[in-house]
SETORSE-296001 format. One record per atom (N, C-alpha, C): residue in three letters; chain; atom name; x negated, z, y. Coordinates in pm, 1 decimal. Layout:
BEGIN
{resn ala	chain A	name CA	x X	z Z	y Y}
...
end
This chain:
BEGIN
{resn unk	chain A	name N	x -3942.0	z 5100.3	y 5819.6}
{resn unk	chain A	name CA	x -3888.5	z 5103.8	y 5953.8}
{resn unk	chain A	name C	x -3749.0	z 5166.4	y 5946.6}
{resn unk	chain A	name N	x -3733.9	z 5245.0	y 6048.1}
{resn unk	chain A	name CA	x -3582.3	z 5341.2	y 6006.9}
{resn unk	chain A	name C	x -3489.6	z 5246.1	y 6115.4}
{resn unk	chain A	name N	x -3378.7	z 5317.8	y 6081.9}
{resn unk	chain A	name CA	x -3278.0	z 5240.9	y 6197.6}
{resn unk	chain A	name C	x -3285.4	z 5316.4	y 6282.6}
{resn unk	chain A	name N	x -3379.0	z 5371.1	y 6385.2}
{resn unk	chain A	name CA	x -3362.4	z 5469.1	y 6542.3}
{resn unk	chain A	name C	x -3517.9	z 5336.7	y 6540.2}
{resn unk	chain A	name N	x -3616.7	z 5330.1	y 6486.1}
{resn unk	chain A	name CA	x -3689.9	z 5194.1	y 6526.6}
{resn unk	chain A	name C	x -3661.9	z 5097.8	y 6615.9}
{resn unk	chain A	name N	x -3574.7	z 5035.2	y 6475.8}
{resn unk	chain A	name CA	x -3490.6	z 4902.2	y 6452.3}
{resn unk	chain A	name C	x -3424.3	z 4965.8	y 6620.0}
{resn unk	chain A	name N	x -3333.2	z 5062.5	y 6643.1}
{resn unk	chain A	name CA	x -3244.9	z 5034.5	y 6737.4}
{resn unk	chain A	name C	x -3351.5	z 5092.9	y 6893.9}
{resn unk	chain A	name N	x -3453.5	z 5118.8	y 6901.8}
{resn unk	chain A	name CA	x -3526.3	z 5124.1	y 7004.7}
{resn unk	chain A	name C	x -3616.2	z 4967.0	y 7060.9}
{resn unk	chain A	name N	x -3627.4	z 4931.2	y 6908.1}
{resn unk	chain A	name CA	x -3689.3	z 4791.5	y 6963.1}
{resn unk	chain A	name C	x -3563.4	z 4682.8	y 7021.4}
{resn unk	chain A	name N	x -3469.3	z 4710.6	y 6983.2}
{resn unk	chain A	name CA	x -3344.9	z 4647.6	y 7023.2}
{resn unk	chain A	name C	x -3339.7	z 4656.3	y 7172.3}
{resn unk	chain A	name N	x -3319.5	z 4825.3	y 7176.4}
{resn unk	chain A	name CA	x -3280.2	z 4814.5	y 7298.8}
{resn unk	chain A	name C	x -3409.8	z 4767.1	y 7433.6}
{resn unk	chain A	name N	x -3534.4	z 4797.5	y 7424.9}
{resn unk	chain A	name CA	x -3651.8	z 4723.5	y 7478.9}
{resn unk	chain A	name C	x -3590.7	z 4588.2	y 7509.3}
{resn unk	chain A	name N	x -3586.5	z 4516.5	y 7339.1}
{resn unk	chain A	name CA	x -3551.3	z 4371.1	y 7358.0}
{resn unk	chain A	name C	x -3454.6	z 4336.0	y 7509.3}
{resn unk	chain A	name N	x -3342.6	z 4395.7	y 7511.9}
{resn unk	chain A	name CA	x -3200.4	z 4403.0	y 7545.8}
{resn unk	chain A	name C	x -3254.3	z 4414.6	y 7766.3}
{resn unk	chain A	name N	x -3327.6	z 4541.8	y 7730.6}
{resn unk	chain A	name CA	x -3349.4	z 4567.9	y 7868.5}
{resn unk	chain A	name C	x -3465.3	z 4461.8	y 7919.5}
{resn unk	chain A	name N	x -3553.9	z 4411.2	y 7859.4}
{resn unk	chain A	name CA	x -3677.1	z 4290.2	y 7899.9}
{resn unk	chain A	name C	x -3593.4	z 4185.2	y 7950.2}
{resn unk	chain A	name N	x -3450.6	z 4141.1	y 7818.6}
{resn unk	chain A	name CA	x -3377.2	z 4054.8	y 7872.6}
{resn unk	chain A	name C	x -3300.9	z 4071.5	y 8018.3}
{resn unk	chain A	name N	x -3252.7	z 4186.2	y 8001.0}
{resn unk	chain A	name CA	x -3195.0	z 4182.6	y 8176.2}
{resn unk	chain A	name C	x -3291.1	z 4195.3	y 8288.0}
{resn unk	chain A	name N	x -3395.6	z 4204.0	y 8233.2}
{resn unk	chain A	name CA	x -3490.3	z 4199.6	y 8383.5}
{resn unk	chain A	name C	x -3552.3	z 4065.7	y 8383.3}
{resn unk	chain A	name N	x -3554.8	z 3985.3	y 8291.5}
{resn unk	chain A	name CA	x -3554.1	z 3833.7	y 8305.7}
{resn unk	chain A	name C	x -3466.0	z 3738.3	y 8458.4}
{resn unk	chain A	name N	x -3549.9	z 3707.9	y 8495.2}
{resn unk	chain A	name CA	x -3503.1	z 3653.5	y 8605.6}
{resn unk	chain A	name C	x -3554.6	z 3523.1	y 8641.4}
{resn unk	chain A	name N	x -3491.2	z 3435.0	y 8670.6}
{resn unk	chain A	name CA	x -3547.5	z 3257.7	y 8690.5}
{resn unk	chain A	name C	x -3604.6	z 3230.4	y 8861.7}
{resn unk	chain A	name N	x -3708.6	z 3143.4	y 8866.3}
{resn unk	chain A	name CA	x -3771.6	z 3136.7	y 8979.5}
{resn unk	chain A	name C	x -3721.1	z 3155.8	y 9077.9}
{resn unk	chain A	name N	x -3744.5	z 3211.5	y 9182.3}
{resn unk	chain A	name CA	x -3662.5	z 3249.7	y 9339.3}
{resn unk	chain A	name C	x -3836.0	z 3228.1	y 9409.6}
{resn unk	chain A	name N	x -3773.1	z 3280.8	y 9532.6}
{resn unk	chain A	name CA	x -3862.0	z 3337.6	y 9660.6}
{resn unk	chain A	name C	x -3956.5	z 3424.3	y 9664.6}
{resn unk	chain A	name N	x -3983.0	z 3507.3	y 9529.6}
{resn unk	chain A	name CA	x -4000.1	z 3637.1	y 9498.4}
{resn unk	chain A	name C	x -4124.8	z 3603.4	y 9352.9}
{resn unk	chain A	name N	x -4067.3	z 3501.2	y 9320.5}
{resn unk	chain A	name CA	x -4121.3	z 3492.9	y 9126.3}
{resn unk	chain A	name C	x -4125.3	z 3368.2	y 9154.0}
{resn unk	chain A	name N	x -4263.2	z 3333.1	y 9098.9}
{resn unk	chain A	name CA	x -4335.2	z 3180.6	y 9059.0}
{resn unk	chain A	name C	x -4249.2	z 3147.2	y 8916.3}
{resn unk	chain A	name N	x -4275.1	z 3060.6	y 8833.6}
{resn unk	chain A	name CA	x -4252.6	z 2970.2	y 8765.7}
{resn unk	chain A	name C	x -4307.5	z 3027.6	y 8642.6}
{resn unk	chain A	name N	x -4476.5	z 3026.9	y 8670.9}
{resn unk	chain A	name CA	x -4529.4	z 3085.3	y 8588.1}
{resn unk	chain A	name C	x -4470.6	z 3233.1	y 8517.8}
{resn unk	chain A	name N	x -4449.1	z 3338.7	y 8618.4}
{resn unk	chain A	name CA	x -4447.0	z 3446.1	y 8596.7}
{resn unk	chain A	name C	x -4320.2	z 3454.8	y 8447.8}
{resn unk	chain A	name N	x -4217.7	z 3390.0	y 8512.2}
{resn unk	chain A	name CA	x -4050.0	z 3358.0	y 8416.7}
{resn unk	chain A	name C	x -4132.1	z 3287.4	y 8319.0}
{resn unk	chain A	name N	x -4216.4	z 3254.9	y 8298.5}
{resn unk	chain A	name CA	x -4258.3	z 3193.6	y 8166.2}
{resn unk	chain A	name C	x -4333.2	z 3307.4	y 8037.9}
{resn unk	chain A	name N	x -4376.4	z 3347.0	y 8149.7}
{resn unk	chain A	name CA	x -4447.1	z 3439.5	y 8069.8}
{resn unk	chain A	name C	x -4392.8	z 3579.3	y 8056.5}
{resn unk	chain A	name N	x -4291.0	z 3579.3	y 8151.5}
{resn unk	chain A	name CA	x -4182.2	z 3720.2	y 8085.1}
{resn unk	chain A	name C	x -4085.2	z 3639.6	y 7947.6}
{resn unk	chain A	name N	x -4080.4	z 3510.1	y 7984.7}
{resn unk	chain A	name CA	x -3966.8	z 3454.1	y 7804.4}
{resn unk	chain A	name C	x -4079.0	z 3472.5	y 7711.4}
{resn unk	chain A	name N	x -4177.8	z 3448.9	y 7710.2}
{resn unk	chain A	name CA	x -4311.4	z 3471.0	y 7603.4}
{resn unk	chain A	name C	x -4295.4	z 3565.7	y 7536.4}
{resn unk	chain A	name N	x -4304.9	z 3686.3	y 7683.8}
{resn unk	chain A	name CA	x -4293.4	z 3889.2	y 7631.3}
{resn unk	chain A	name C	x -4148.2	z 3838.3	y 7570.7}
{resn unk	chain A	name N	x -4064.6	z 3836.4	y 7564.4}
{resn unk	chain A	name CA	x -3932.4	z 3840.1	y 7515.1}
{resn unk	chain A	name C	x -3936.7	z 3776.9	y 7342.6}
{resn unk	chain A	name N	x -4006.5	z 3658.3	y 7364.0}
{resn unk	chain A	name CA	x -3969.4	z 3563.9	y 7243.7}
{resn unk	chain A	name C	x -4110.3	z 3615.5	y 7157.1}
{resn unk	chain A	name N	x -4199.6	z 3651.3	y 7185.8}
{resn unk	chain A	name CA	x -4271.0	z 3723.1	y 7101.0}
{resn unk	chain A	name C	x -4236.5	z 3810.1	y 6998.9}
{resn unk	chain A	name N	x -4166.7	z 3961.8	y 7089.2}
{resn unk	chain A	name CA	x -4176.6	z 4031.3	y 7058.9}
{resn unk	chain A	name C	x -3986.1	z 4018.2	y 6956.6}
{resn unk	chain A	name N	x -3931.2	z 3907.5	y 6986.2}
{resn unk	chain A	name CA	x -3789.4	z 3896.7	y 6880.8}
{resn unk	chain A	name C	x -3864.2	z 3862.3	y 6773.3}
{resn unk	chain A	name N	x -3954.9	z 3762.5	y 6769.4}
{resn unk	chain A	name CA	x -3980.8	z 3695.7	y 6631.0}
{resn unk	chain A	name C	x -4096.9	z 3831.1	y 6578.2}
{resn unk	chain A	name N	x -4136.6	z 3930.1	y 6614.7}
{resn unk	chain A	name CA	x -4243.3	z 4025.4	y 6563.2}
{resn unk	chain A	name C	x -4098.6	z 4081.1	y 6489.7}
{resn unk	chain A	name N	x -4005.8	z 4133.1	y 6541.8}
{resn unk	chain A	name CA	x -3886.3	z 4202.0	y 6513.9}
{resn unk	chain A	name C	x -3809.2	z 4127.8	y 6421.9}
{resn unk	chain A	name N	x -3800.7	z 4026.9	y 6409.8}
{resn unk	chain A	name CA	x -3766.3	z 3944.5	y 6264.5}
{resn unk	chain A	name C	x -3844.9	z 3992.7	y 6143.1}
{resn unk	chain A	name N	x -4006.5	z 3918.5	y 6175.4}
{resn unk	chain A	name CA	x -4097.4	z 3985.9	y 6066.3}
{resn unk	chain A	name C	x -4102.3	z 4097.2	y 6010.4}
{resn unk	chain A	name N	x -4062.9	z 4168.7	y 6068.5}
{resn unk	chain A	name CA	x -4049.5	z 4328.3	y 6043.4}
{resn unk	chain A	name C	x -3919.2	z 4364.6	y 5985.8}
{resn unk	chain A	name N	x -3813.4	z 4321.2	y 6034.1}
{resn unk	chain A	name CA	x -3671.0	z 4312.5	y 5945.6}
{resn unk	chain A	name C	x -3710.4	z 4236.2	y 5801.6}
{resn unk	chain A	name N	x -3720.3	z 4078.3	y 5822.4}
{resn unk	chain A	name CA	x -3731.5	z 4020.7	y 5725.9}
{resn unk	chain A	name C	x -3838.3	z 4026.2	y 5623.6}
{resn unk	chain A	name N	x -3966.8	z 4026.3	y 5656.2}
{resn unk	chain A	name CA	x -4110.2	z 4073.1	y 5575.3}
{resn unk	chain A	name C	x -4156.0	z 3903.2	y 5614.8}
{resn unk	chain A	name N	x -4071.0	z 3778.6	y 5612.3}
{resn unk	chain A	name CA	x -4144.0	z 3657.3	y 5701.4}
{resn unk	chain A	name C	x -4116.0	z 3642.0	y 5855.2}
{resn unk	chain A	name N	x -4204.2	z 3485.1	y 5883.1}
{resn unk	chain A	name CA	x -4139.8	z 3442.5	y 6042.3}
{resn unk	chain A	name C	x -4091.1	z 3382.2	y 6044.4}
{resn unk	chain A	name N	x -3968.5	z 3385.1	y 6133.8}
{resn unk	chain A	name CA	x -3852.6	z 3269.6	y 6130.9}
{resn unk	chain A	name C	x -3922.3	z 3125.1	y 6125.0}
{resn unk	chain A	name N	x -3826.0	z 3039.7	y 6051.3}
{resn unk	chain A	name CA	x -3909.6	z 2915.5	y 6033.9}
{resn unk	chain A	name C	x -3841.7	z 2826.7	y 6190.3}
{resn unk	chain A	name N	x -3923.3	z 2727.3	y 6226.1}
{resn unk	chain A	name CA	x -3973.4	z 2633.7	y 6286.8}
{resn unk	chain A	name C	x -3831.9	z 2533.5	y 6297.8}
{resn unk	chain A	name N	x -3814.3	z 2483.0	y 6445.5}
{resn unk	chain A	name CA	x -3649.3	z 2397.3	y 6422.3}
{resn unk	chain A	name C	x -3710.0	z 2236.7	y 6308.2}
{resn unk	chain A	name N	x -3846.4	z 2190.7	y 6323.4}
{resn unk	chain A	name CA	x -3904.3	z 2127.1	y 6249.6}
{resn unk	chain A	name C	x -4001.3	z 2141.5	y 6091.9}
{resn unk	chain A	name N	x -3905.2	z 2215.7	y 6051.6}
{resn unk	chain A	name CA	x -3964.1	z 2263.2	y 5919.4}
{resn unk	chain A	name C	x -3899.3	z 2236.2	y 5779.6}
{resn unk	chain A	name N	x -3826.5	z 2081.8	y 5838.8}
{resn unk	chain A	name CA	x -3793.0	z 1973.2	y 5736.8}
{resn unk	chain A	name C	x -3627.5	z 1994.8	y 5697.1}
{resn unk	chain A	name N	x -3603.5	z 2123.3	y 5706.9}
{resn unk	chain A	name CA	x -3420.5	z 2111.1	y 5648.6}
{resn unk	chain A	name C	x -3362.2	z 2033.1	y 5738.1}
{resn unk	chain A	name N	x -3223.7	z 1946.8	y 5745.8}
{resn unk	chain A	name CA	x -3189.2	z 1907.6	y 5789.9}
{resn unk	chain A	name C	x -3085.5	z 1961.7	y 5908.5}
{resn unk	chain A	name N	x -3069.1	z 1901.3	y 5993.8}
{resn unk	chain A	name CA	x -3022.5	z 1978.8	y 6111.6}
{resn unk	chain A	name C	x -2863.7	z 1993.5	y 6109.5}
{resn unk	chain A	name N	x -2793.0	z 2086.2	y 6158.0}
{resn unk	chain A	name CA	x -2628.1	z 2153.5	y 6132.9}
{resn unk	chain A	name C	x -2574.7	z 1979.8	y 6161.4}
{resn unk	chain A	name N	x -2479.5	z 1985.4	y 6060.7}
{resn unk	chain A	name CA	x -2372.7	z 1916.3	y 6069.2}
{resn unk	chain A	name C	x -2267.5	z 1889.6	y 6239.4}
{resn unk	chain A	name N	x -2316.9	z 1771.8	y 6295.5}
{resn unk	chain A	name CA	x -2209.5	z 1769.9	y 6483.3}
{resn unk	chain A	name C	x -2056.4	z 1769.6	y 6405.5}
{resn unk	chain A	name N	x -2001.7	z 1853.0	y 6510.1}
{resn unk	chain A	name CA	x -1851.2	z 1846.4	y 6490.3}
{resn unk	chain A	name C	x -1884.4	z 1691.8	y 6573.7}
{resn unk	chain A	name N	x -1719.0	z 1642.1	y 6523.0}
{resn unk	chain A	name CA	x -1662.6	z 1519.7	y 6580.5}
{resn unk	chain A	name C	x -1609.3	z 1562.5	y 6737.5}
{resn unk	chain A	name N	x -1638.0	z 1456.4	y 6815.8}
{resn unk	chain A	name CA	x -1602.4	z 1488.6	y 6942.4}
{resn unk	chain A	name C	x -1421.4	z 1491.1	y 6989.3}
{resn unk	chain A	name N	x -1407.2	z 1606.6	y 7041.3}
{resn unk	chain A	name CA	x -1268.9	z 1592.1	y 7083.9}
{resn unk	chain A	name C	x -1243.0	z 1474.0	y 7139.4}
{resn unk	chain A	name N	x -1064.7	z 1435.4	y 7109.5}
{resn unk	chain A	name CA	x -1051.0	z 1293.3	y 7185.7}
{resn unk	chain A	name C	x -992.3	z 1328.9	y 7330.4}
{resn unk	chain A	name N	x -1051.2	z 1234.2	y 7452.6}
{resn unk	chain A	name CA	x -971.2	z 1252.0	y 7542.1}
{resn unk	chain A	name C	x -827.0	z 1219.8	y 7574.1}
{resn unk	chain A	name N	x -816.0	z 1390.7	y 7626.4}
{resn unk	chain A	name CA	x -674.8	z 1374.4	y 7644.9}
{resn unk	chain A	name C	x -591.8	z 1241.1	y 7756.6}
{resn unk	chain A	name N	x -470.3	z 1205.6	y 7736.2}
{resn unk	chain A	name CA	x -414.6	z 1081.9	y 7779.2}
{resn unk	chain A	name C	x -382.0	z 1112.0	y 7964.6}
{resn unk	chain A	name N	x -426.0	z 1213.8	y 8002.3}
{resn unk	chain A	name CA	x -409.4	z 1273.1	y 8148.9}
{resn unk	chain A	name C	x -504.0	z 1180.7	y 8185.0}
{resn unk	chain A	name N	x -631.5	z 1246.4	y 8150.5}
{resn unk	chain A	name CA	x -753.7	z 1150.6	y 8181.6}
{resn unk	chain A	name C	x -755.6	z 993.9	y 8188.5}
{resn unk	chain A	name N	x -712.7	z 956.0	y 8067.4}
{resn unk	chain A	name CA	x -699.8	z 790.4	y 8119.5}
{resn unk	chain A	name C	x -612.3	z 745.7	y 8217.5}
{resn unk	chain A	name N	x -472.7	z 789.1	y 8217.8}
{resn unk	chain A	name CA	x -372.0	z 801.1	y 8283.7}
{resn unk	chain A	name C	x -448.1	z 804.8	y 8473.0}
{resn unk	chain A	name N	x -533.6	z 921.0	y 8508.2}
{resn unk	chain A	name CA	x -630.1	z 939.7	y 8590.2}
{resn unk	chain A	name C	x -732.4	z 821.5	y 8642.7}
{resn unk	chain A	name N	x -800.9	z 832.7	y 8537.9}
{resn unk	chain A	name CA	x -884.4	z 679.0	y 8555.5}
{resn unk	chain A	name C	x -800.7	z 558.5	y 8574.7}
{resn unk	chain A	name N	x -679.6	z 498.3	y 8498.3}
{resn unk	chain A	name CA	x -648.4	z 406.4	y 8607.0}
{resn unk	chain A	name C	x -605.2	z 418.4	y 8685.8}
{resn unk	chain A	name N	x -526.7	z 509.7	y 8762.5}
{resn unk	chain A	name CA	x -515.8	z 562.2	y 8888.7}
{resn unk	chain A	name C	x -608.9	z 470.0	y 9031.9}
{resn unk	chain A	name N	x -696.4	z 556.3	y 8937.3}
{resn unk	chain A	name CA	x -846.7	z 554.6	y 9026.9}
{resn unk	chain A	name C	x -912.3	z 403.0	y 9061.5}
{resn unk	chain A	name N	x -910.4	z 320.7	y 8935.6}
{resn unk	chain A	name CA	x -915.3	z 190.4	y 8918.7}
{resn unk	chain A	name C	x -819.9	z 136.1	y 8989.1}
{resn unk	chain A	name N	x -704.8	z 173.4	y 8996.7}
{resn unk	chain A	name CA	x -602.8	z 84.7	y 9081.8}
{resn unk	chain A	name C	x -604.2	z 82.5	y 9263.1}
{resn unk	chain A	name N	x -662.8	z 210.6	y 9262.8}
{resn unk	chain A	name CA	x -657.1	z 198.5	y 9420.2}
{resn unk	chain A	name C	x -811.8	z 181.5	y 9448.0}
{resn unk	chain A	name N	x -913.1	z 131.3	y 9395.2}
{resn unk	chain A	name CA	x -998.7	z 119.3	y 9385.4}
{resn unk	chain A	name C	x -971.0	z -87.7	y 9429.5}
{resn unk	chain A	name N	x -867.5	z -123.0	y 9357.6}
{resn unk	chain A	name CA	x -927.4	z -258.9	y 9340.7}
{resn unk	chain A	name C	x -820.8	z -301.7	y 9457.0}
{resn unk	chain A	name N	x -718.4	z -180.3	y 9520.2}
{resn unk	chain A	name CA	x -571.6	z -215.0	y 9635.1}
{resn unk	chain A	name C	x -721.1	z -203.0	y 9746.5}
{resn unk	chain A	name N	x -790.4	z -138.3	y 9774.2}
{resn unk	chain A	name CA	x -853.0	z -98.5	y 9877.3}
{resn unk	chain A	name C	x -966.1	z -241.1	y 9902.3}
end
């Protein structure tokens, strides 16, 4: 596979994605399902073909990314909340 391939299937990919559009007045449910299908098909064919396998599975036993620790809330916010609590309990 040359890179003018590689960069035609890209750009396909690229343009399918912008004509992706979520249910309206116009487009059933179904239809947006089955344009992410055409989309997600044809990325993971385009893996295989880069890589020579298929991307593996989010359930295919490795363990899942490390969660960052959650930011702490900032002291505005509490500061806020009792605010809120206070005229909550004046009222």
């Amino acid at each position: 596979m040359t890179s003018q391939d590689i960069e035609e299937r890209l750009l396909g990919l690229c343009q399918a994605a912008d004509r992706y559009c979520l249910p309206g007045h116009r487009r059933t449910a179904e239809t947006c399902m089955a344009d992410f299908g055409d989309i997600r098909d044809q990325t993971r064919k385009l893996y295989r073909d880069l890589t020579g396998s298929w991307p593996r599975h989010a359930g295919d036993g490795e363990a899942p990314p490390a969660r960052r620790p959650q930011l702490p809330i900032p002291s505005a916010l509490h500061r806020d909340r009792e605010r809120r609590r206070n005229r909550a309990v004046r009222a």
